[in-house]
Rosetta silent file (secondary structure, phi, psi, omega in degrees, C-alpha in Angstrom):
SEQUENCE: XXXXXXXXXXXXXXXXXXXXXXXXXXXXXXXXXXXXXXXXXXXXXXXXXXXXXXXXXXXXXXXXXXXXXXXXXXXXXXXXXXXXXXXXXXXXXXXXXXXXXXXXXXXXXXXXXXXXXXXXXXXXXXXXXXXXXXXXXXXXXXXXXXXXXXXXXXXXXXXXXXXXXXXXXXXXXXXXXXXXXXXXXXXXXXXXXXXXXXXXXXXXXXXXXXXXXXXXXXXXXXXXXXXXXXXXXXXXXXXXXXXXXXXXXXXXXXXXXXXXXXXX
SCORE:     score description
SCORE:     0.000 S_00000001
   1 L     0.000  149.075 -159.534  -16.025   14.863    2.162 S_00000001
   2 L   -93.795  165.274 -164.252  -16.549   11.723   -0.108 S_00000001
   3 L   -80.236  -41.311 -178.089  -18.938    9.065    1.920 S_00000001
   4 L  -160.190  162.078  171.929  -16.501    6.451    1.211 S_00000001
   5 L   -48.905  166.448 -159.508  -13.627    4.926   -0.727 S_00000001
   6 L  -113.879  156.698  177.615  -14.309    3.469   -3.894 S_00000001
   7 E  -162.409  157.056  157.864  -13.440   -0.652   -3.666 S_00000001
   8 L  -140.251  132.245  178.856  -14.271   -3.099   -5.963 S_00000001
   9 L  -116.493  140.528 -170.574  -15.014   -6.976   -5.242 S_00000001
  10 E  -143.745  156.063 -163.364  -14.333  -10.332   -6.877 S_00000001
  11 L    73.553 -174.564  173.933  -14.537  -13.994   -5.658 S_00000001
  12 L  -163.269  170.983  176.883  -16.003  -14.946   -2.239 S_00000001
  13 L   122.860 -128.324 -168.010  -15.112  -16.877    0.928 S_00000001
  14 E   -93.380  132.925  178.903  -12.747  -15.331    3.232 S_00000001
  15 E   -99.891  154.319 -146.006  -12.054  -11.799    2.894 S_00000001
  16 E  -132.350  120.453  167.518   -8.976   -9.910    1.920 S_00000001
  17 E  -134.436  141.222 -165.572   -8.442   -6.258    1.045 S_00000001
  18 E  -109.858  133.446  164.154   -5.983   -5.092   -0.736 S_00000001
  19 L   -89.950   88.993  164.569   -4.432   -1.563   -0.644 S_00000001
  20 L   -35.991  172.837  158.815   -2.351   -0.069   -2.986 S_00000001
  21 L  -130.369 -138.414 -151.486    0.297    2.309   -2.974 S_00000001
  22 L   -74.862  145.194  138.143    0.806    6.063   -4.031 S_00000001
  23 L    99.189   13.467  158.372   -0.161    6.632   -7.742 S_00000001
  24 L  -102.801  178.723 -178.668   -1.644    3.120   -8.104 S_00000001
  25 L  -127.155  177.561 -175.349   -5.576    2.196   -7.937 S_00000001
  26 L   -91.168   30.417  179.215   -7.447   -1.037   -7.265 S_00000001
  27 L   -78.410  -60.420 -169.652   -6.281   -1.583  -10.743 S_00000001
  28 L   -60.063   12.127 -173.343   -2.512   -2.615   -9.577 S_00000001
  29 L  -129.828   27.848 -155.707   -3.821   -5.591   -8.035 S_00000001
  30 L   -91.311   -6.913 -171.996   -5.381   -6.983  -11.205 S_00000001
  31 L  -101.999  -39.584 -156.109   -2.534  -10.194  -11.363 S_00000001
  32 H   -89.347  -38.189  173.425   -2.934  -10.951   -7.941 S_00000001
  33 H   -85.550   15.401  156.736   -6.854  -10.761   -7.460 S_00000001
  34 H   -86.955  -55.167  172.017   -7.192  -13.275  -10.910 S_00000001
  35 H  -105.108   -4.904 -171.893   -5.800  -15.664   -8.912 S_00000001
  36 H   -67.590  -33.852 -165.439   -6.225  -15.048   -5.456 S_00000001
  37 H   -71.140  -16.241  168.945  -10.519  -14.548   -5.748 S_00000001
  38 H   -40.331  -28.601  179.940  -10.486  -18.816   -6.427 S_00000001
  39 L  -110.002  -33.448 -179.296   -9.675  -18.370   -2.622 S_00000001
  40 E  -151.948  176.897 -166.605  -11.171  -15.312   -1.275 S_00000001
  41 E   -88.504  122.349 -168.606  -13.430  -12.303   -1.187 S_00000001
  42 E  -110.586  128.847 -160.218  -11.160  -10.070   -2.653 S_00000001
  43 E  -115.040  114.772  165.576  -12.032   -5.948   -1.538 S_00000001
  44 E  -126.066  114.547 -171.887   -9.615   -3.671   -3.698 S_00000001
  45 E   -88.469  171.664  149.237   -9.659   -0.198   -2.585 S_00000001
  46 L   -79.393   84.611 -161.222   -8.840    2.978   -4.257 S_00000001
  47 L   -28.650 -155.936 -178.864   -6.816    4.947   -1.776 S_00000001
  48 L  -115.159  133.470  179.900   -8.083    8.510   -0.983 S_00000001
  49 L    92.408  -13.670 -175.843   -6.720   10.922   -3.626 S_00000001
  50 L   -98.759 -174.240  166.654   -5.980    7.748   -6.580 S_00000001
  51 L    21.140 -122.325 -174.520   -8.597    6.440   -9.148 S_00000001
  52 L  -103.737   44.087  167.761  -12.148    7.159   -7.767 S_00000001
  53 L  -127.998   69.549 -174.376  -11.792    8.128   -4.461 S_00000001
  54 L  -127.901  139.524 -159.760  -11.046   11.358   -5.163 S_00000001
  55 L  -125.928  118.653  172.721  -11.907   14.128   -2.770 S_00000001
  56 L   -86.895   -0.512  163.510  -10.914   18.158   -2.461 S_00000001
  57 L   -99.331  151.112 -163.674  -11.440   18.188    0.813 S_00000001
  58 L   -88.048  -12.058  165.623   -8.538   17.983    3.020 S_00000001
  59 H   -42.572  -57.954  179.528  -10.293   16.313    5.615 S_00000001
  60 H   -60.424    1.411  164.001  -10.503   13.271    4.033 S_00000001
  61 H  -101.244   15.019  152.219   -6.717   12.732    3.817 S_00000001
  62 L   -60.855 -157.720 -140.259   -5.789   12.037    7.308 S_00000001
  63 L  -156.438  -20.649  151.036   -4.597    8.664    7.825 S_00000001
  64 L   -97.665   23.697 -121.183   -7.511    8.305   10.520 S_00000001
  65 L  -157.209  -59.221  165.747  -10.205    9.564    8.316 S_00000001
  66 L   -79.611   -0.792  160.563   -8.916    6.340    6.206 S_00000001
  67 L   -72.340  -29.322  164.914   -9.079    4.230    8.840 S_00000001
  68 L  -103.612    7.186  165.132  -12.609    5.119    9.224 S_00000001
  69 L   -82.979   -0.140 -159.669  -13.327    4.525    5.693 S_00000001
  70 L  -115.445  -24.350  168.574  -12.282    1.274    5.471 S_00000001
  71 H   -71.367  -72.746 -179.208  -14.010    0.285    9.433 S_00000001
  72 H   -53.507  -13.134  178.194  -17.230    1.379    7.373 S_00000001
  73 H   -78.700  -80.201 -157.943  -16.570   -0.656    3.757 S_00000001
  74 H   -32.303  -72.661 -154.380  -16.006   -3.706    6.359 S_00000001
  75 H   -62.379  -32.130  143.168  -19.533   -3.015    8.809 S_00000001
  76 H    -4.892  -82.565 -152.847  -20.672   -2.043    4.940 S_00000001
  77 L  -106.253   40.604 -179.188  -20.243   -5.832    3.946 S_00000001
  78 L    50.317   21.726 -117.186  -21.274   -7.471    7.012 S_00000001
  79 L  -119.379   85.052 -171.322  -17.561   -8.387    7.672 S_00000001
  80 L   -71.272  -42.604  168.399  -16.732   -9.602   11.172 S_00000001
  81 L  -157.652  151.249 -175.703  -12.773   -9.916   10.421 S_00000001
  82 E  -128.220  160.707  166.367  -10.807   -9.577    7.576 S_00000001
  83 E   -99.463  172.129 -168.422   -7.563  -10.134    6.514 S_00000001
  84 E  -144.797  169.009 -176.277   -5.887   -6.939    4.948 S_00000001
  85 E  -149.802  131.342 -173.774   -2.755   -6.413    2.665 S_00000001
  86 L  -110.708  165.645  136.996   -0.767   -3.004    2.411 S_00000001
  87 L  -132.620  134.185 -161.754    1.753   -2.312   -0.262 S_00000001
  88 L    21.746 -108.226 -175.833    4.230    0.435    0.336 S_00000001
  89 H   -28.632  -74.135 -134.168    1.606    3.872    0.924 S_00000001
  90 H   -73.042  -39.730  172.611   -1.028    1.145    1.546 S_00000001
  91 H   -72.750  -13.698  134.448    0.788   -0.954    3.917 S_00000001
  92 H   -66.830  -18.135  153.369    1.582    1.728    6.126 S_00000001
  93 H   -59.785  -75.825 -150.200   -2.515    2.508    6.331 S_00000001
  94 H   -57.280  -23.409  165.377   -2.546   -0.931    6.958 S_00000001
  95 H   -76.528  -48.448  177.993   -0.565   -0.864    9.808 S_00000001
  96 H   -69.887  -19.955  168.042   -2.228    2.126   11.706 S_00000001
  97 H   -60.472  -40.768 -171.661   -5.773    0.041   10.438 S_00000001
  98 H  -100.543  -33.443 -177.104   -4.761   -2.758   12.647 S_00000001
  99 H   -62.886  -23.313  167.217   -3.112   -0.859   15.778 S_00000001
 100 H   -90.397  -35.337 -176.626   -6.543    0.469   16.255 S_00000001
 101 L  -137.695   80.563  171.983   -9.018   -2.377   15.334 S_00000001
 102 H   -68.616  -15.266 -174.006   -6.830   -5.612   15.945 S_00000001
 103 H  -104.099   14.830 -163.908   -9.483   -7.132   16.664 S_00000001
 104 H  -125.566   10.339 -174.760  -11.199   -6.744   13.373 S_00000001
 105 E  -133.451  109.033  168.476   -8.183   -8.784   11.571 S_00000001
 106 E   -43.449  -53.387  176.194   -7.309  -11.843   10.790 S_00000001
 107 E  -145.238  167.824  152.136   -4.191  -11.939    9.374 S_00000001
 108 E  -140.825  168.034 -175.712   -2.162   -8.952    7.696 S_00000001
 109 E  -169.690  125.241 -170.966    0.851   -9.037    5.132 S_00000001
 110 E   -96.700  137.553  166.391    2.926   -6.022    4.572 S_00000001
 111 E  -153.698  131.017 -168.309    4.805   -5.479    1.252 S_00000001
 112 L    79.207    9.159 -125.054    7.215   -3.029    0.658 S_00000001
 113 L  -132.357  163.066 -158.485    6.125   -1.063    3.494 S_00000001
 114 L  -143.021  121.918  167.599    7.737    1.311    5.400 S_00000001
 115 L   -73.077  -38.119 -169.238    6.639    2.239    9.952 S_00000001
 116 L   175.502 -147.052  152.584    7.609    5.772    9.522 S_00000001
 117 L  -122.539  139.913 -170.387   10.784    7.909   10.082 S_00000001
 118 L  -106.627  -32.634 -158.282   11.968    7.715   13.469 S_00000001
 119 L  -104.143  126.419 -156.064   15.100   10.487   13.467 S_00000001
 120 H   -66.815  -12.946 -160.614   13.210   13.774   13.512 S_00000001
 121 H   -94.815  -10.226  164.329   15.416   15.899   11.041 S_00000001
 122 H   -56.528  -52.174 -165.087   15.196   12.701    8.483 S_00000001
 123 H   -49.411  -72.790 -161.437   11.407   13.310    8.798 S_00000001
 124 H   -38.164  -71.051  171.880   11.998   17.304    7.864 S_00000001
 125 H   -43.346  -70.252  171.125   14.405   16.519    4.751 S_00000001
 126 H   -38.173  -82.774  166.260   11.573   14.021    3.518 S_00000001
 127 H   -19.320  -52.424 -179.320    8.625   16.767    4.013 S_00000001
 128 H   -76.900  -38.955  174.697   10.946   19.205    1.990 S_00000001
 129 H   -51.025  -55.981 -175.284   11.634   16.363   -0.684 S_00000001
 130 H   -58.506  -52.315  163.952    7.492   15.518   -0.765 S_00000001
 131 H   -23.574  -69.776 -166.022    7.069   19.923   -1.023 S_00000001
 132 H   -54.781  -37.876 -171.708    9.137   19.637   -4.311 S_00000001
 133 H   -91.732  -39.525  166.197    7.174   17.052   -5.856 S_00000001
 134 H   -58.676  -35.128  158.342    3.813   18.596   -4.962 S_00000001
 135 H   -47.374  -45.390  159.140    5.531   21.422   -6.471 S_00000001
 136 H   -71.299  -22.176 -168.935    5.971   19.668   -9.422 S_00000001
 137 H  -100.076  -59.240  116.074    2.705   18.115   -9.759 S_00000001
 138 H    42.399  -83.394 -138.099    1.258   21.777   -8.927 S_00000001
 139 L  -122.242   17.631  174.491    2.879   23.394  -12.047 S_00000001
 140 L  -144.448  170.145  175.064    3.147   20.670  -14.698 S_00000001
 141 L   -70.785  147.078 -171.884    0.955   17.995  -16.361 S_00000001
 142 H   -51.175  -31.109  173.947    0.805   14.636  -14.918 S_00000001
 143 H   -55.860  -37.528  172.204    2.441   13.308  -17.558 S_00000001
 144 H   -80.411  -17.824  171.431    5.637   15.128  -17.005 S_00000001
 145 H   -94.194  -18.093  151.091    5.683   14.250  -13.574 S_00000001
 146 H   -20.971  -60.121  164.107    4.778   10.758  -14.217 S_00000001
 147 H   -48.273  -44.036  178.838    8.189   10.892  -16.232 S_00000001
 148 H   -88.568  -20.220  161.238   10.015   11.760  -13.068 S_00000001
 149 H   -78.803  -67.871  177.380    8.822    9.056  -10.967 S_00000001
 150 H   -14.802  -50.633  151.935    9.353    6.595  -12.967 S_00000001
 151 H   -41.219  -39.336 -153.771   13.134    7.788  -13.253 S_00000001
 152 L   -84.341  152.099 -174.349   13.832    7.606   -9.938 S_00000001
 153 L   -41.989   -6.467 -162.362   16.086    4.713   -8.825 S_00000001
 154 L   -90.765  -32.664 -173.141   13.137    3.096   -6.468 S_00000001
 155 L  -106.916   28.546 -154.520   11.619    1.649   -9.920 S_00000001
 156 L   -88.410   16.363  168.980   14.621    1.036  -11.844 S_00000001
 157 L  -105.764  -16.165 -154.425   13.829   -2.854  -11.623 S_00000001
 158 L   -88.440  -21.634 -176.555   10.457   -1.955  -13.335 S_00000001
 159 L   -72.205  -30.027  156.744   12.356   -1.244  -16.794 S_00000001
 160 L   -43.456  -58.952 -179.056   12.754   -5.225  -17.201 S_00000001
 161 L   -22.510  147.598  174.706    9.339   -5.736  -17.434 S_00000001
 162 L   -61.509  160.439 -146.543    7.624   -6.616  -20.562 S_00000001
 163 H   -90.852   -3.478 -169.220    6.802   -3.977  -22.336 S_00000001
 164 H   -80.258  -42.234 -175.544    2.900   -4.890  -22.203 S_00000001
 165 H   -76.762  -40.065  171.567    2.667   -4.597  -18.073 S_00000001
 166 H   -22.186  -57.500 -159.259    5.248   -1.474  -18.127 S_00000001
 167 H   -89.086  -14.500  165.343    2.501    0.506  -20.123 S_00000001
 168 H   -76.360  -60.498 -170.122   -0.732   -0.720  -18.119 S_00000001
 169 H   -56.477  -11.942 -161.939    0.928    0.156  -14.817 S_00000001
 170 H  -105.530   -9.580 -179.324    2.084    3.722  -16.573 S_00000001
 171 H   -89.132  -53.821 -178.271   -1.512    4.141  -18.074 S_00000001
 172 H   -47.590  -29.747 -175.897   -2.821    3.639  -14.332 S_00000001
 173 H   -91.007  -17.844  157.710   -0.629    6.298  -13.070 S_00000001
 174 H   -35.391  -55.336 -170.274   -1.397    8.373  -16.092 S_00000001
 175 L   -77.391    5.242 -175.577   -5.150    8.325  -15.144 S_00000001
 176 L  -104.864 -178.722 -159.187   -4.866   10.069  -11.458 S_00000001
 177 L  -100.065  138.785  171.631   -5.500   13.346  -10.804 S_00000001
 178 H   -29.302  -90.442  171.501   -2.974   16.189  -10.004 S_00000001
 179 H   -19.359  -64.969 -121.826   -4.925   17.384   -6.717 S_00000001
 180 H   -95.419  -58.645 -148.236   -5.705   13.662   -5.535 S_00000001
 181 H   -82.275  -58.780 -169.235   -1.728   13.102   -5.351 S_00000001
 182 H   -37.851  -34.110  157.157   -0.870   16.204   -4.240 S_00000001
 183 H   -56.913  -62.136  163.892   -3.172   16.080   -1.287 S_00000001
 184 H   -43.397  -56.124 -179.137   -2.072   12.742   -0.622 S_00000001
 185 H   -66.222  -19.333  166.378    1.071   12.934   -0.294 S_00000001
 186 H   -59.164  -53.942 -147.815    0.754   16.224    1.812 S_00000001
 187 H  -119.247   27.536  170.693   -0.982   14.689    4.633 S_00000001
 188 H  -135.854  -22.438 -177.145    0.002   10.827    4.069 S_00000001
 189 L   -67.777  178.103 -170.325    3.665   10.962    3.229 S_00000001
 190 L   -62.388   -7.586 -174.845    6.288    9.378    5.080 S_00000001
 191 L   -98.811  -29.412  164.610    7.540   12.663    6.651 S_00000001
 192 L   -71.348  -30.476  151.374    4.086   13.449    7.746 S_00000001
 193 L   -66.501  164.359  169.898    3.609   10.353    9.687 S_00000001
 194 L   -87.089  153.247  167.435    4.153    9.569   12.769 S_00000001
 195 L   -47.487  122.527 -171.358    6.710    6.740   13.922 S_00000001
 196 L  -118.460   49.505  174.425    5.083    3.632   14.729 S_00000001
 197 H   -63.873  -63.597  170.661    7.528    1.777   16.029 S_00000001
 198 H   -49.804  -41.990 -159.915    6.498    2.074   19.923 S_00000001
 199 H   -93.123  -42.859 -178.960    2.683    1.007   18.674 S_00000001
 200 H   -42.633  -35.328  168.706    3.580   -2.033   16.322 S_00000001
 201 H   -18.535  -82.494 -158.049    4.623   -3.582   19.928 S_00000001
 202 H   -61.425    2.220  162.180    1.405   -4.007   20.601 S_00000001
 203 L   -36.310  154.536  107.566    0.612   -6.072   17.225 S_00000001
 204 L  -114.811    7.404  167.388   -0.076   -9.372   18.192 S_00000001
 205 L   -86.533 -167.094 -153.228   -1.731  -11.121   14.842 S_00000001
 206 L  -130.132  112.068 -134.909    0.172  -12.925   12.534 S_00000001
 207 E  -109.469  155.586  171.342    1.782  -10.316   10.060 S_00000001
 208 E  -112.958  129.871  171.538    3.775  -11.484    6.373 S_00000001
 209 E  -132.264   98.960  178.642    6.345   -8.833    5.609 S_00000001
 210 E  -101.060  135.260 -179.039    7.653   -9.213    2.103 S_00000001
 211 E  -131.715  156.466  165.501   10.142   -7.074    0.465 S_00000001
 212 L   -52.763  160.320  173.526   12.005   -7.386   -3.160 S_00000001
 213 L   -86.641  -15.979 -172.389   15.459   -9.104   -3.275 S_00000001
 214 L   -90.133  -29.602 -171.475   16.735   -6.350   -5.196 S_00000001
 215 L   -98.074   94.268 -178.947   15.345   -3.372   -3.010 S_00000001
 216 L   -77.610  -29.834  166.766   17.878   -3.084   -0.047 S_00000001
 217 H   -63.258  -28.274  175.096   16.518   -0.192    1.650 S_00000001
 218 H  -108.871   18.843  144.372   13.232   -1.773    2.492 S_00000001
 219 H   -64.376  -60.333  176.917   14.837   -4.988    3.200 S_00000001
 220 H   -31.360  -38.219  172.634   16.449   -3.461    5.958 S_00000001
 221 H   -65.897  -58.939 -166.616   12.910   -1.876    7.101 S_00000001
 222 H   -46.843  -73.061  168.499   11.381   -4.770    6.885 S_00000001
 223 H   -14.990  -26.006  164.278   13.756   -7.067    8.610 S_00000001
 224 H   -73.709  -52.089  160.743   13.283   -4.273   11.209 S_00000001
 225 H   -65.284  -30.032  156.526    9.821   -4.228   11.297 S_00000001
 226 L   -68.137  -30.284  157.162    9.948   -7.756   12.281 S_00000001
 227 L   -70.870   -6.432  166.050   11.761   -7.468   14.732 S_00000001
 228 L   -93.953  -40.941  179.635    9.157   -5.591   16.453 S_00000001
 229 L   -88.322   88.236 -133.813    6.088   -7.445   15.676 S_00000001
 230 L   -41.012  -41.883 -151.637    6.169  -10.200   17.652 S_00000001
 231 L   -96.447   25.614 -141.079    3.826  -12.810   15.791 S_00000001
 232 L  -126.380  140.027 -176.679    5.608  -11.759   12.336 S_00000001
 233 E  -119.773  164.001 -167.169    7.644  -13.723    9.723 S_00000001
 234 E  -125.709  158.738 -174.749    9.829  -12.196    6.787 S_00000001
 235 E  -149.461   76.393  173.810    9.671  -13.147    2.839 S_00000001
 236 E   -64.978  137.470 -160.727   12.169  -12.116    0.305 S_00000001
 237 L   -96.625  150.250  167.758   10.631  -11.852   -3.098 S_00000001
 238 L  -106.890  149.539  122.130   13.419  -13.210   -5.766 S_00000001
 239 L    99.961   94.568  166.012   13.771  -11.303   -8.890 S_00000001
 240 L   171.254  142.496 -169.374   11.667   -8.168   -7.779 S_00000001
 241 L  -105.120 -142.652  174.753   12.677   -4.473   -6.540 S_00000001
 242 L   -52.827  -46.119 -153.447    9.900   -2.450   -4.626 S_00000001
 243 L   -79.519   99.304 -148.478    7.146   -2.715   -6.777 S_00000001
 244 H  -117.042  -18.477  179.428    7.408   -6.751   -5.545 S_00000001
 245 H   -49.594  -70.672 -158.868    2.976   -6.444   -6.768 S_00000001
 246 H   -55.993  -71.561 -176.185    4.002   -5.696   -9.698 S_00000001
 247 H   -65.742  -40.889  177.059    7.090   -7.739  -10.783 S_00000001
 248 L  -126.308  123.308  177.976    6.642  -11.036   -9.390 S_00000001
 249 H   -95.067  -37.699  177.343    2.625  -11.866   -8.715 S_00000001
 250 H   -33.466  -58.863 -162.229    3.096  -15.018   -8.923 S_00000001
 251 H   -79.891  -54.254  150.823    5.176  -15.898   -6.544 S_00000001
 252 H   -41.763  -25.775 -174.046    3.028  -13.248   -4.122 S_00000001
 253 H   -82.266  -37.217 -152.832   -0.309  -14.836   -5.003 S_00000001
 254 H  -110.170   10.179  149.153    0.375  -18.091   -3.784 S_00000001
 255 H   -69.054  -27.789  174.633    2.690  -17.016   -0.718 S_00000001
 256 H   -88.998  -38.111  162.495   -0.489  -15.003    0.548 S_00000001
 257 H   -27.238  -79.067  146.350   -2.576  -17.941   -0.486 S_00000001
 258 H     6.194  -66.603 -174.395   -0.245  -20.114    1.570 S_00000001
 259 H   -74.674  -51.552 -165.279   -0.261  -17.447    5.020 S_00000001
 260 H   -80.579  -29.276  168.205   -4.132  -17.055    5.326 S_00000001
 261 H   -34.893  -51.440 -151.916   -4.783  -20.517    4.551 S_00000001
 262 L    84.955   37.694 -165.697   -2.293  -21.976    7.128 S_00000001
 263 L  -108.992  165.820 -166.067   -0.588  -24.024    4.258 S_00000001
 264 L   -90.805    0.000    0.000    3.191  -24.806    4.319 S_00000001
């Protein structure tokens, strides 16, 4: 089992860590963390299974196992409370990261993000959907399954991009490891969690939940998700599908600026 996640930090002041999601690195935050370290200590992890946090043991891919890697990076860096940021994979960590040590957070701001599956035979159908694609990753090179994410309809705002950011985000996903996703995605996808609907209750910091304008299924989560967490406000992204990191940073950098600051 690896001792800890891999993170890298830039800037100082108040700190912020940023999470990724599946088949990015603390690479995929490289627009946001240019400008954001002018304001804060910016912590960008690798998840467990992406970039350098890569592990063959299966221990290390629970979803508490990353919860205690990321309670040790903070006690790590003398860190009394932080503020934390998920995006899609990473903002569900980031959610089960705060229902246990709420008291270790300042602020949090979800993007993209998804609490679970609540209806159990949706859960089932997802597990057999994730099976295929581990299946796929399994018996071909990353590069052909690279090809088939990319296809699928969840990034199909991502083909606008210029063609210079297209090919850095597709060289990042390029660089992970079979094993690392496949493992991930075993014991982290969405069919393997649990619902957290009942535990988000019990949220009480003061959560950002941003979604694309373009991506209506996880408006709907979100918009959902808010409605549970008490202290929580909503943020539609303009011009931006899932990947909301990706497509518009801008407009994300200085909206998170904005939230931990307290600035209107």
């Amino acid at each position: 089992m690896i001792k800890n996640l891999h993170y890298k930090i830039e800037g100082s002041g108040i700190p912020l860590i940023l999470i990724h999601g599946f088949t990015g690195t603390n690479k995929s935050f490289d627009k946001l963390s240019n400008f954001l370290k002018q304001y804060f200590k910016i912590i960008k992890l690798d998840m467990i299974g992406h970039g350098l946090s890569m592990d063959k043991d299966i221990k290390s891919y629970s979803f508490l196992q990353s919860i205690r890697y990321i309670e040790k990076i903070i006690k790590e860096l003398h860190l009394k409370k932080v503020n934390i940021l998920g995006y899609s994979l990473g903002g569900r960590l980031a959610m089960q990261f705060s229902i246990i040590n709420q008291h270790k957070i300042n602020k949090m701001i979800l993007c993209s993000s998804s609490f679970g599956i609540k209806n159990k035979s949706e859960r089932i159908s997802r597990i057999k959907s994730d099976e295929k694609i581990i299946t796929l990753l399994r018996n071909n090179n990353l590069e052909k399954f690279v090809n088939y994410w990319e296809a699928i309809p969840l990034w199909e705002s991502e083909k606008k991009l210029p063609v210079e950011i297209k090919n850095k985000h597709r060289i990042i996903r390029l660089n992970q490891k079979n094993e690392g996703l496949m493992l991930n995605l075993r014991h982290q996808g969405q069919g393997v969690q649990e619902f957290l609907g009942e535990s988000l209750k019990n949220i009480k910091i003061k959560t950002l939940i941003m979604y694309g304008d373009n991506d209506l299924k996880y408006k709907f989560i979100s918009k959902e998700m808010a409605e549970i967490i008490e202290n929580s406000e909503l943020s539609e992204v303009p011009n931006s599908g899932h990947n909301i990191i990706l497509e518009n940073p801008i407009y994300i950098s200085q909206k998170i600026k904005n939230f931990i600051l307290g600035e209107v």
